[in-house]
C-alpha positions as protocol buffer text, in pm:
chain_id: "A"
residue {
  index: 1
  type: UNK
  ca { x: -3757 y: 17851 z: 16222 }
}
residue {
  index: 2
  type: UNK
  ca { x: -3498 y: 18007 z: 16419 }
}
residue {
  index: 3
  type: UNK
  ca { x: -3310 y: 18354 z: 16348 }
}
residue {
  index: 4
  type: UNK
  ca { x: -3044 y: 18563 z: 16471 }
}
residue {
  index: 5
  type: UNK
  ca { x: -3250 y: 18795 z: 16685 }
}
residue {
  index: 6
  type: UNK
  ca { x: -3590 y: 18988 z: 16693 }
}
residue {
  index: 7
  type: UNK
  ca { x: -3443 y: 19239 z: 16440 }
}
residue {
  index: 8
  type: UNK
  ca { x: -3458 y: 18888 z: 16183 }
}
residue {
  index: 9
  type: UNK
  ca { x: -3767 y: 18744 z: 16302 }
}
residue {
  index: 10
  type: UNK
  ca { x: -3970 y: 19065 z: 16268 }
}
residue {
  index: 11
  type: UNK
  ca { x: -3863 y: 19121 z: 15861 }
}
residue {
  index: 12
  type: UNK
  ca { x: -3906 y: 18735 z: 15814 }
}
residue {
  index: 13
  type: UNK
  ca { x: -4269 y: 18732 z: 15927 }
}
residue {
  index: 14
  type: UNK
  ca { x: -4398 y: 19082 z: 15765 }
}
residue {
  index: 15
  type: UNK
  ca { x: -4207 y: 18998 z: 15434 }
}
residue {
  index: 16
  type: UNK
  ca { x: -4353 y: 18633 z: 15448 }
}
residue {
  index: 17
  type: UNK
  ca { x: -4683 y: 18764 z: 15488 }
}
residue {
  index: 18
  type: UNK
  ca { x: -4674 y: 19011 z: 15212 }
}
residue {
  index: 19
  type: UNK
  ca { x: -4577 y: 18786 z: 15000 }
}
residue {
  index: 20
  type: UNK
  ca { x: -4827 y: 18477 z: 15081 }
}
residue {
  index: 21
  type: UNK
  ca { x: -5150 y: 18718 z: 15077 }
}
residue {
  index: 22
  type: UNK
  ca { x: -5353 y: 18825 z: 14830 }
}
residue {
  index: 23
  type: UNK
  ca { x: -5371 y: 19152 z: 14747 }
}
residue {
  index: 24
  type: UNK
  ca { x: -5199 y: 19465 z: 14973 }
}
residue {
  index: 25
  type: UNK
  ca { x: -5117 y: 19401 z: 15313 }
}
residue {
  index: 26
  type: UNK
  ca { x: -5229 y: 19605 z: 15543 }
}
residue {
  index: 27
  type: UNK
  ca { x: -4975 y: 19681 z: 15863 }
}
residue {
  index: 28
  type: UNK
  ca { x: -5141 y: 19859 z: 16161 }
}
residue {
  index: 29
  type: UNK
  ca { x: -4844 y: 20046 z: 16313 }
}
residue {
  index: 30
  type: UNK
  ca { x: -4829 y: 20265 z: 16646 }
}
residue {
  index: 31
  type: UNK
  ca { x: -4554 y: 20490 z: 16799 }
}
residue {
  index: 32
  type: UNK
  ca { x: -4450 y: 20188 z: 16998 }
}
residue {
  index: 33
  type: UNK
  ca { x: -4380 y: 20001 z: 16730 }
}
residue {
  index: 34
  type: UNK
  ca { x: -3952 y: 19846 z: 16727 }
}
residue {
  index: 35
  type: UNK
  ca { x: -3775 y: 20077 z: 16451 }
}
residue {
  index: 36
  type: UNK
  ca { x: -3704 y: 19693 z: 16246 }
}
residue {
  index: 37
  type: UNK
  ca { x: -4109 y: 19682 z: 16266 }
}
residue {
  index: 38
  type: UNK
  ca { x: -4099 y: 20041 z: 16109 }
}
residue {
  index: 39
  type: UNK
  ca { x: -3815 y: 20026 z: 15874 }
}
residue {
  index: 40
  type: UNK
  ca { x: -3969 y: 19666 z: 15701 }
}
residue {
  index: 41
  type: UNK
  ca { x: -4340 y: 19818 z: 15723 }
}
residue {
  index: 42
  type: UNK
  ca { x: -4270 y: 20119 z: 15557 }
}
residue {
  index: 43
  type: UNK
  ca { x: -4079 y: 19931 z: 15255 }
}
residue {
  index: 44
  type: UNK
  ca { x: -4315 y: 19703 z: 15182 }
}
residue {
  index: 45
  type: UNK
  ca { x: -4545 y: 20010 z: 15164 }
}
residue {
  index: 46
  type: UNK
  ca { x: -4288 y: 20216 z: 14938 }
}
residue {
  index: 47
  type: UNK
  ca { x: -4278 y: 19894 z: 14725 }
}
residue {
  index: 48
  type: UNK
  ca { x: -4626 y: 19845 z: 14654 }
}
residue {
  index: 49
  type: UNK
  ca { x: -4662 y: 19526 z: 14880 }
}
residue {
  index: 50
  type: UNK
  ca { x: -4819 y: 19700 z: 15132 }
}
residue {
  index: 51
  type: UNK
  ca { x: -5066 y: 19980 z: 15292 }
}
residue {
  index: 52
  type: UNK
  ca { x: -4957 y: 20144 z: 15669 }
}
residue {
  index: 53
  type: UNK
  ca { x: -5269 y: 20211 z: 15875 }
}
residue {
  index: 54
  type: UNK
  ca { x: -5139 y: 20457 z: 16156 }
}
residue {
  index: 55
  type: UNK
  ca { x: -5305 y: 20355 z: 16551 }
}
residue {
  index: 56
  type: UNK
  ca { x: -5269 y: 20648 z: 16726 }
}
residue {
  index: 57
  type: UNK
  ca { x: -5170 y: 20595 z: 17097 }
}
residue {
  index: 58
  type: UNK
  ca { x: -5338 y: 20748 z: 17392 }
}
residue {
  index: 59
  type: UNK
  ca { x: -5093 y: 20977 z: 17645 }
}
residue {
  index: 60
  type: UNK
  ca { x: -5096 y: 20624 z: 17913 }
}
residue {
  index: 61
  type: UNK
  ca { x: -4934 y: 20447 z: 17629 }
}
residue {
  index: 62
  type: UNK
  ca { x: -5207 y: 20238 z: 17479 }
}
residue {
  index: 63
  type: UNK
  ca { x: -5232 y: 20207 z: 17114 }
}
residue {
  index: 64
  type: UNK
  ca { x: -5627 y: 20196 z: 16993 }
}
């Protein structure tokens, strides 16, 4: 499938997954994450659709 940009692509794939599992999806998210990453993530959660599970991110940038 192709879409307009990464912006697209990134909704398309968490909104396709929340709505072909079973059961909450859980989204791992870190500080690095893209703001469209973000913005979807944090619908889906506000929705129902979803649980965020914060990574926290060490100070050389690595999310664990």
């Amino acid at each position: 499938m192709f879409t307009s940009g990464a912006t697209e692509a990134a909704n398309l794939a968490l909104r396709g997954l929340a709505v072909a599992g079973r059961g909450p999806l859980r989204i791992a998210l870190s500080a690095l994450e893209h703001a469209c990453v973000y913005d979807t993530a944090e619908a889906l959660a506000k929705d129902g659709i979803a649980e965020l599970a914060p990574l926290p991110v060490t100070k050389d940038g690595r999310a664990h």
